[in-house]
C-alpha positions in Angstrom: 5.4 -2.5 -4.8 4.5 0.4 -6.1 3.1 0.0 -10.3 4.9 2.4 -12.5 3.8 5.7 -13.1 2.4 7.1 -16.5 3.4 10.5 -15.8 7.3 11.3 -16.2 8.0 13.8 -13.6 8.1 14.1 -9.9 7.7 16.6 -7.0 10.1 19.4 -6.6 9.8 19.2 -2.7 12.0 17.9 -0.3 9.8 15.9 2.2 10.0 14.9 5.4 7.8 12.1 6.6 6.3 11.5 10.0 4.8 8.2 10.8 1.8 7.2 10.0 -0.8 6.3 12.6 -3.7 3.6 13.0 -7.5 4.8 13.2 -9.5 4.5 16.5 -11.3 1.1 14.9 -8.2 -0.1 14.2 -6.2 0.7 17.4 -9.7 -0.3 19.7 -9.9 -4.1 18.2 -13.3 -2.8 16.1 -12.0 -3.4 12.8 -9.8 -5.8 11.4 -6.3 -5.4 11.2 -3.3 -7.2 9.3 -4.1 -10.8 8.3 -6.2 -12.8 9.5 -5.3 -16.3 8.5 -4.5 -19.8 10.0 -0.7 -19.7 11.3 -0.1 -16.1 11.3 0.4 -14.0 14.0 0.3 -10.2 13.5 2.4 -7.1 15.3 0.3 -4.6 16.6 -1.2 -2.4 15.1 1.6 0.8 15.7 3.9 -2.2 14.6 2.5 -2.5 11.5 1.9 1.1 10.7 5.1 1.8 11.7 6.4 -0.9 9.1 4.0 0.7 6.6 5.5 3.9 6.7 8.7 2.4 6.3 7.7 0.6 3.0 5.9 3.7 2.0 9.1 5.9 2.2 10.9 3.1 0.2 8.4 3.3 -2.3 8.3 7.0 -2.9 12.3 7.2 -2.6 12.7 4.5 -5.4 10.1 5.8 -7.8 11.2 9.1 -7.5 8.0 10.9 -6.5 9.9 13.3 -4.3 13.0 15.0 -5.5 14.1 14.0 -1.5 12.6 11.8 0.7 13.9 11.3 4.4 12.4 11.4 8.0 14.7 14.5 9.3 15.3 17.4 7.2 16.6 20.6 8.7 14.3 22.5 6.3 11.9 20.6 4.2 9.3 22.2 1.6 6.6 19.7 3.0 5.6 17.1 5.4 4.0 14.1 4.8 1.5 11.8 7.6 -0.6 9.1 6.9 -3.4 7.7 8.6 -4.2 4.0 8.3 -8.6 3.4 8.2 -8.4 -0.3 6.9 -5.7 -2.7 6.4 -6.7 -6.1 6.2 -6.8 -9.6 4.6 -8.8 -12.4 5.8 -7.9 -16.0 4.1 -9.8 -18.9 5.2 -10.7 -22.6 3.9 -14.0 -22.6 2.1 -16.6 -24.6 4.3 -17.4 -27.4 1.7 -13.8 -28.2 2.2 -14.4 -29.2 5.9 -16.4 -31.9 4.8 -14.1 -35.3 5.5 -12.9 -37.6 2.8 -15.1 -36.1 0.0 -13.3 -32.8 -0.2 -10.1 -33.3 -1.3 -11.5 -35.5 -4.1 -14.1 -33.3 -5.1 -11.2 -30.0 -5.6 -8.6 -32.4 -7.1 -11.3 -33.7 -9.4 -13.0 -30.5 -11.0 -10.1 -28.5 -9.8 -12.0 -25.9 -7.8 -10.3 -23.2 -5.7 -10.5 -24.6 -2.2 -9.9 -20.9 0.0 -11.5 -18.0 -0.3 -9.9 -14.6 0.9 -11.0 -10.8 1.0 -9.8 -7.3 2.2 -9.4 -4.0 2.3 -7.0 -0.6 2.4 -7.9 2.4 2.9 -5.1 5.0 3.8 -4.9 9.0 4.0 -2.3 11.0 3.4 -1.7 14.5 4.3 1.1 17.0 2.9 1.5 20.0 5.1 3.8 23.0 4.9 6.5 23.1 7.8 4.3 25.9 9.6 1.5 23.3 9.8 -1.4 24.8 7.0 -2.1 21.5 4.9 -1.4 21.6 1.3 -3.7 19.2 0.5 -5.0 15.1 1.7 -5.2 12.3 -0.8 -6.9 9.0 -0.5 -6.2 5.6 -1.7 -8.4 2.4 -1.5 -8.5 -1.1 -2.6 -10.3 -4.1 -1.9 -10.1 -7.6 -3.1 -11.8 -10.6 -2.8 -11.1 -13.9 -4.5 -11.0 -17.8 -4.6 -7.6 -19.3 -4.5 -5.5 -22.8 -3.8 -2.8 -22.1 -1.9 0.7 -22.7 -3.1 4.0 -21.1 -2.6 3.6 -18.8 -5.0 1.1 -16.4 -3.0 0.8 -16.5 0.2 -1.2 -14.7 3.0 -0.6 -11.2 3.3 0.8 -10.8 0.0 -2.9 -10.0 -1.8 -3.0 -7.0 0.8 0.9 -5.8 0.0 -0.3 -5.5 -3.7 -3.6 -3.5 -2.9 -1.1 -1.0 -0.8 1.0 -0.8 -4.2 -2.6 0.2 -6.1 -3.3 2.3 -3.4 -0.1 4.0 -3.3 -0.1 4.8 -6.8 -4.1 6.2 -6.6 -2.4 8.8 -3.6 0.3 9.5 -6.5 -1.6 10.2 -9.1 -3.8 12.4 -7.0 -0.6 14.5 -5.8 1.2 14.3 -9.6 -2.8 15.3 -10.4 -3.1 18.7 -7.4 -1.6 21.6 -9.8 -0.5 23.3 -6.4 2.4 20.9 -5.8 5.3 21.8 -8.3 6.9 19.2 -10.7 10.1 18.7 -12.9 10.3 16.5 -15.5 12.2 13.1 -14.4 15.6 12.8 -16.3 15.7 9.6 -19.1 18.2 7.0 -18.5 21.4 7.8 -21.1 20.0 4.7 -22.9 17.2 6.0 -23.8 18.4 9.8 -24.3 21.0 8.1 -27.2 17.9 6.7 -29.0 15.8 9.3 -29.3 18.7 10.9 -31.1 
């Protein structure tokens, strides 16, 4: 999910976005890809980057980024491609906990995080103008990596849909940041209009 946004505006273009595509690491098997983790079974890798341009467009349509967002517009004011460098969470048991017998006793007794997990985004994207000159290319990154017990709450693959969100928003901010793109002012909800008055 996409954090909110400090700035309270958006883009005054009407976008059109083309999907986004995996790098050669990526695509080759020489980086990790999706999550790595006991019982889960990825897509491929155009699978999943074609999933993440969906949730990408759903992102920028419900925040607002764009005054339009689709993936066919007869005439749009820009296009917008991503490219996917990493995309990846690994979760795995610590090794102490392999140990038999003493392990479960030993985490239930000083209450010690039993897994350990780590990854990393890394995506580019690129605005261009229909006639193919780009208007500008904006990176996001995150990485995480943190001791956990699992429970129902988090599970796997849900550290790395959060460090997309961060991501997201660092590519944002970059484009609310490029004084080339231009903006308008978001309109308040009538709620708030009426008590400002």
């Amino acid at each position: 999910v996409l954090p909110p946004s400090e700035f309270n505006r958006s883009i005054d273009a009407s976008v059109e976005v083309h999907p986004f595509i995996a790098s050669d690491d990526l695509l080759s098997g020489h980086s990790s890809y999706g999550v790595l983790a006991d019982d889960y079974v990825n897509k491929p890798p155009s699978q999943l980057t074609q999933a993440l341009t969906e949730e990408v467009i759903a992102e920028l349509s419900a925040h607002g980024v764009f005054r339009k967002v689709t993936t066919y517009d007869v005439a749009p004011d820009l296009i917008l491609t991503g490219r996917v460098e990493r995309f990846f969470e690994h979760d795995r048991r610590k090794l102490w906990t392999f140990v038999p017998y003493y392990s479960d006793k030993l985490a239930r007794l000083f209450r010690v995080n039993t897994y350990t997990t780590n990854g990393e985004i890394r995506l580019t994207v690129t605005l261009l103008k229909p006639t193919g000159e780009v208007v500008g290319s904006y990176v996001g990154h995150a990485k995480f990596n943190e001791d956990y017990t699992p429970n129902s709450e988090v599970r796997p693959g849900d550290r790395l849909n959060r460090a997309l969100g961060q991501a997201l928003a660092q590519i944002r901010d970059e484009m609310f940041a490029d004084a080339s793109l231009p903006k308008t002012r978001k309109p308040q909800p009538m709620a708030l209009q009426q008590s400002s008055q």
